[in-house]
C-alpha positions, 0 to 999 in steps of 0.5 A: 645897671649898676644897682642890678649888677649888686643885686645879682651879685649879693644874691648870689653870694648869699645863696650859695653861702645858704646852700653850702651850710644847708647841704653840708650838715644834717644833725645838730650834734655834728656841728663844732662849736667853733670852725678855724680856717686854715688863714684863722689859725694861722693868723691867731698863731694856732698853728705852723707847718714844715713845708719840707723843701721844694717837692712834696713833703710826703711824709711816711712816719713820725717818731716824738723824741722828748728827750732830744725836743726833736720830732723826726719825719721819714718821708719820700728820700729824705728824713727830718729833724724838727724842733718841738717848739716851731716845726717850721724852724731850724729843720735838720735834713737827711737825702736818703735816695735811691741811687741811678740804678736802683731806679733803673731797675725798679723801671725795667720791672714795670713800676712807675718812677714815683714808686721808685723812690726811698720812701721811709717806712719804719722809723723807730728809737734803737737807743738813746743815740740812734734811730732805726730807719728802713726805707722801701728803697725803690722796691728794694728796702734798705735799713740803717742807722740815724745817730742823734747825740746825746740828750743836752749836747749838741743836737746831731742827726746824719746817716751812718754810711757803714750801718746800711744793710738790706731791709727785707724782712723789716720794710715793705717793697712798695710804698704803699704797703700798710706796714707798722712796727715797734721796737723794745729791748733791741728788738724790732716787732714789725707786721708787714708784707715781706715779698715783692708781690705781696702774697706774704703778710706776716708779724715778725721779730727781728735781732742780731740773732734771730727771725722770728715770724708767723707761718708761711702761707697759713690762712688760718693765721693770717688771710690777707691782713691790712696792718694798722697798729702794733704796741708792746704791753706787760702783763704784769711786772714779769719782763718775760711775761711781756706781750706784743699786741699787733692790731689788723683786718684781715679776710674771713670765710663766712659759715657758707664758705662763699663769701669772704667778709672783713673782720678787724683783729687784734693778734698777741705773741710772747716778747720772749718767744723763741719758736720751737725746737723741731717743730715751728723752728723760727715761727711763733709759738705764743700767736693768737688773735681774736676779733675786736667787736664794735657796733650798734645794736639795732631792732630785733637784735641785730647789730650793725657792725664797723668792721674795718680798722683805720687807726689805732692809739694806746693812751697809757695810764699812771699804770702802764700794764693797763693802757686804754685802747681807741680804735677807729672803724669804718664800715664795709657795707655798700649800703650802710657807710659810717665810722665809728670810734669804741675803747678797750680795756686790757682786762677785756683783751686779756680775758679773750686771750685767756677764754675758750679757744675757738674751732670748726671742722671745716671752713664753711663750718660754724665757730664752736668752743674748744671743749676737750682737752687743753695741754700744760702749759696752756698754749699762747702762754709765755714762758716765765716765772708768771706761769710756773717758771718750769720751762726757761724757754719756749724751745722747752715747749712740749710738740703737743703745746705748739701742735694746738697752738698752730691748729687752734690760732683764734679765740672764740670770744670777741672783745666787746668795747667799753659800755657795750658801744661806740663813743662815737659815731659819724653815719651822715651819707656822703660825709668826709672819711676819718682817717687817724686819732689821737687821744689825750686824758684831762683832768676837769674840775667835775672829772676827767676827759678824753679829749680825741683829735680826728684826722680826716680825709680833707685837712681837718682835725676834730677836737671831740669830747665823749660824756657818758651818762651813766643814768641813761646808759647813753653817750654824748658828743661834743665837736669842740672844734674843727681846725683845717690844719693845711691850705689845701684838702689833703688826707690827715696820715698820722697824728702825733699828740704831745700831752707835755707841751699841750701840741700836736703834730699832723702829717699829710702828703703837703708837709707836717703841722704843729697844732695847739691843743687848746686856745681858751681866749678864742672861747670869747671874754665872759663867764659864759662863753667860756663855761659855754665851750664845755673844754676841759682843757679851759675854765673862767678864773674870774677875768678870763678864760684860760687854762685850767690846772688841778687844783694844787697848781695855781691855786691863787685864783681857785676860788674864782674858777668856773667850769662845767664840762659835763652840762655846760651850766652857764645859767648857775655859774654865770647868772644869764637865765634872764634877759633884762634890759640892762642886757639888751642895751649892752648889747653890740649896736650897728645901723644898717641901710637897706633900699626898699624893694632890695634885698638885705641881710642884718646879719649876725653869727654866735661864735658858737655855730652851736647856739641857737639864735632868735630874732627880735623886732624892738618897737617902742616897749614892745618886742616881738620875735621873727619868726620868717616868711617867704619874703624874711628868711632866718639863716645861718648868716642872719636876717635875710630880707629878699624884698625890705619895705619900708615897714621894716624899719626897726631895731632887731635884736639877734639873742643866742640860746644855748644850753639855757643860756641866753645872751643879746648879742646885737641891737641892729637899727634898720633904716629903709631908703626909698628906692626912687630917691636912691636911683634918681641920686645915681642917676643924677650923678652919672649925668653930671659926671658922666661916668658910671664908676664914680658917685656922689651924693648930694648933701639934701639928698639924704638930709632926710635919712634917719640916724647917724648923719651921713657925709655924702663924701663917705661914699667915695675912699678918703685914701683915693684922691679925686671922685671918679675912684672905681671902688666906690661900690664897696661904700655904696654896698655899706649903704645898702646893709652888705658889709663883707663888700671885699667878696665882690670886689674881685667880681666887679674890677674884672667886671669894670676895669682894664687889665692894666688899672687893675694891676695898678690897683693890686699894686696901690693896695697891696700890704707891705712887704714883711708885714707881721700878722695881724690879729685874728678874726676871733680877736678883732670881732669878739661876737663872730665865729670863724668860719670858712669864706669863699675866699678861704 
């Protein structure tokens, strides 16, 4: 009975963990390399996150303070102060909540009391003392002032009572609103839906003065818009001649007025635009939008289109007039589902805006170029010195110029990304959604990087690299790795990226993380496994695998420093072409016992869930390599023998191939019991002792086994006196070939044991209190992966 129990049990474990891998991917490249569970970068001190108190965190917006080392959260009525350092230490809190009656008449008018809350929304720098805060305010927003203090006193952070004012205008009424802003010289550029209702979105200025905005109930200029990104950009060093880009979707009538299709747009006004002086009083006169393209080309010309915007990140550059823009898309289609990631450079941005205008007669017409006359100063131009330094202000602007402007908002061409396509694609049906990004240059000794971090819809982030071959005009993906940064799948609704103190900040509705950019010892301890990893960030300095630096900094070990991000070529800089057998002898060794006519697993997992492995049978000097049946099946997790014979015995050799590179990883002895001398031990031992939960083995029983002795007293714990102990399963599955018995354990005591013993035992067993971490799996077992267990 007991044998049958391990046996259904181990199976089962086993086809599950086979399915779960077999379903959950389709194609190699969507592999990562390297896979940490929530518990794995936790316990190898990847990563931290700020639970916030008691309710759920639900944070809206995150603002990087450098200066101040402070990372601020506006969240559902409250703000946080975190340090960049440990986001989980010393927090600093605002309450920022509706009041009694607020609530109470945001009930009577038919919300629900969750939509009642503060949530925060617009969280900006105003000065290098204050923040700019704006709350939804249970549908009636409200803004204010956050002091901080002064860089390198001591750190402030309170709401100042006096500076509470109304937030129509610069924050949503309902919380879910998408909404973003940004502020420069004082001003506060902000793209949101200004009414209760929701039938007026606009892009809006706000100051002391003056309420700059885009016309009220004008299709043309924007017909039911999404909101996603926004950034402030010179073109050149002119102030005046500064641009502000707001980035959105927004609905399109088709060329047969029927259906409406979902274009994703990138909109630009002057930063200095005043409006007009009789005509678009307080209403832009610079507005202009176009259509940021990013597809695939497809046969006979057809291109498949990723037209929904998701996230937006500005990388800025040495050169801050020229920041590189990532988009991340997402498809409309009911048939074709995928995301997409395309770049785009400033110059491409600006040649649209400096393009033909676009026109149609009518909206079920086609969109045609503007070929008649276009008046001075060219509309959608800003008015500075750049431009001629005739007009001081844009009140100055001829009618014709804001007549043209308002008639003739669109550009005809689009903005086509960089290499004409995605630098990275995700079409696998019924995968996870992608949600945010975040992108960070780095510079490798064979070029620079960009290394994108995605967030997705089930707590993961994505550490990615995209090579470009210029030869085949093709792009490669690289999935470093994927880190599940909460304990639970949430969606990931901002990334914030700290190239300065190599760490990332992660929110979602549970609290907000701090996450590692790079853990390079993680990587493995040989030359190879590091070149291997193909991580910009991470080289081998001839003892490790550690952080690269250009060279000028640490150039102590330089001549020592190997690394290939481009081709991974751990078979020139490592000397692994050949497997000899010196190699093969280094190689880790394990004994494991199987039972004949039972199934067993020797298993073996690469670190890199990128490698290929290979299986070989060691007889004498002959080797042989496994190929599989439907009796040995070669899975993810190792060998799996579902019917072991005695003809099985062996040495099994797991080698890993990647790139090129081979490596043995394991030399695996099997040794096959007969399966009647096992069941008459058990059999004899429940008759002598009479009771199913404790055996052990006589001594001339396994005299016979070949190997490493066995003491006949190993199959009962050391820590648990006297031999009636009900975890001697767990030595028993050893003896079988299944090592991980701790899956099981939970299974078997709710299976064999009382309520009460098994209090007892979680008591006996449990760790102490306070204990520190221990060392991670990555460290403990250098040749494994992590990985996701079911226990996870």
């Amino acid at each position: 009975m007991m044998a049958v129990c391990i046996r259904t049990v181990y199976l089962t474990m086993m086809l599950l963990c086979l399915n779960l891998l077999g379903t959950a991917y389709t194609a190699h490249s969507i592999y990562p390399r390297i896979r940490l569970s929530h518990k794995e970068s936790w316990q190898l001190n990847r990563t931290w996150v700020f639970h916030g108190h008691g309710a759920s965190l639900q944070p809206q917006t995150m603002l990087l303070d450098e200066g101040h080392e402070r990372l601020y959260i506006g969240a559902k009525n409250a703000l946080y102060s975190l340090s960049l350092d440990r986001v989980n230490t010393h927090p600093k809190e605002i309450q920022w909540s509706s009041t009694e009656y607020q609530i109470e008449e945001c009930l009577m008018k038919g919300r629900e009391k969750l939509e009642c809350a503060n949530y925060i929304k617009v969280l900006q720098q105003y000065n290098q003392t204050h923040l700019l805060v704006c709350g939804t305010g249970a549908f009636n927003p409200v803004c204010g002032l956050v002091t901080v203090g002064i860089t390198g006193q001591d750190r402030q952070f309170a709401l100042e009572e006096d500076s509470v004012m109304s937030g129509r205008g610069r924050c949503p009424y309902d919380p879910n609103s998408p909404c973003t802003s940004t502020l420069s010289r004082g001003e506060l550029y902000v793209a949101l839906y200004t009414d209760y209702w929701e039938n007026d979105g606009a892009l809006c200025r706000l100051n002391n003065q003056t309420y700059t905005r885009t016309e009220r109930d004008d299709r043309q200029q924007l017909n039911e818009p999404k909101f996603v990104g926004s950034a402030v950009i010179s073109d050149n060093d002119d102030r005046d001649d500064d641009k502000v880009y707001f980035f959105f979707t927004e609905r399109e009538t088709d060329a047969e007025g029927a259906n409406k299709a979902v274009y994703s747009r990138v909109g630009r006004v002057c930063a200095n635009d005043q409006g007009g002086q009789r005509m678009l009083v307080n209403r832009w006169s610079s507005f202009l939008k176009t259509r940021l393209i990013c597809s695939v080309a497809g046969p006979n010309g057809i291109d498949t289109h990723f037209d929904e915007l998701e996230d937006v990140f500005v990388l800025n550059n040495k050169d801050k007039k020229n920041p590189e823009i990532f988009c991340l898309f997402s498809t409309t289609s009911a048939v074709f589902k995928g995301y997409a990631v395309c770049v785009y450079h400033m110059d491409d941005i600006r040649a649209a805006f400096n393009g033909p205008f676009a026109y149609r007669e009518r909206p079920e017409h086609h969109w045609t170029p503007y070929e008649d006359r276009v008046p001075y100063p060219r509309p959608g131009s800003c008015a500075s010195k750049v431009n001629g330094g005739g007009f001081s202000s844009s009140k100055e602007f001829p009618d014709e110029v804001l007549r043209f402007v308002r008639a003739h908002p669109v550009m005809y061409r689009p903005i086509l990304p960089q290499h004409r396509r995605p630098v990275l694609l995700q079409t696998e049906p019924g995968r996870r959604k992608l949600t945010q990004i975040a992108v960070d240059r780095v510079q490798a000794q064979d070029g620079n990087y960009h290394v994108l971090y995605i967030g997705t819809d089930d707590s993961l982030v994505l550490k990615i690299i995209t090579i470009y071959n210029k030869d085949t005009d093709t792009m490669e993906e690289v999935l470093l790795e994927e880190l599940q940064v909460f304990k639970v799948p949430v969606p990931i609704k901002e990334i914030i990226i700290s190239p300065k103190r190599q760490q990332l900040y992660v929110g979602s509705e549970v609290g907000v993380a701090q996450l590692r950019l790079h853990q390079c010892d993680l990587y493995g301890s040989e030359c190879a496994d590091c070149c291997l990893a193909r991580d910009p960030y991470c080289a081998w300095d001839g003892l490790t695998c550690s952080r690269y630096y250009p060279a000028g900094v640490y150039t102590k070990s330089r001549r020592f420093r190997r690394q290939d991000v481009r081709h991974g070529n751990a078979v020139q800089l490592c000397n692994g072409l050949q497997i000899d057998d010196e190699q093969w002898h280094r190689a880790e060794e394990r004994f494991v016992y199987g039972v004949e006519r039972n199934s067993t697993l020797l298993e073996c997992v690469p670190r890199s869930l990128q490698a290929k492995v290979l299986w070989f049978l060691q007889r004498g000097d002959e080797r042989h390599e496994v190929r599989g049946d439907e009796r040995v099946i070669l899975t993810s997790h190792g060998l799996l023998f579902l019917r072991v014979r005695s003809s099985d015995a062996g040495v099994y050799v797991c080698q890993t191939v990647e790139h090129g590179y081979v490596h043995a990883l394991l030399r695996i002895t099997l040794h096959v019991l007969k399966g009647e001398k096992v069941e008459s031990v058990i059999h004899r031992v429940n008759d002598r002792e009479g009771d199913k939960a404790a055996v052990t083995c006589p001594h001339s029983s396994l005299d016979s086994v070949p190997g490493p002795s066995i003491s006949p007293r190993s199959l009962v714990p050391s820590s648990v006196p006297g031999a009636h102990s009900r975890l001697w399963y767990k030595e028993f599955l050893q003896l079988i070939g299944y090592g991980d018995a701790q899956r099981v354990e939970a299974y078997c005591e709710r299976v064999w044991c009382s309520d009460k013993k098994r209090k007892k035992s979680k008591k006996k067993y449990a760790p102490p209190a306070g204990e520190k971490r221990g060392k991670g799996r990555g460290e403990e077992n250098s040749h494994r992966a992590p990985r996701h267990t079911l226990d996870t």
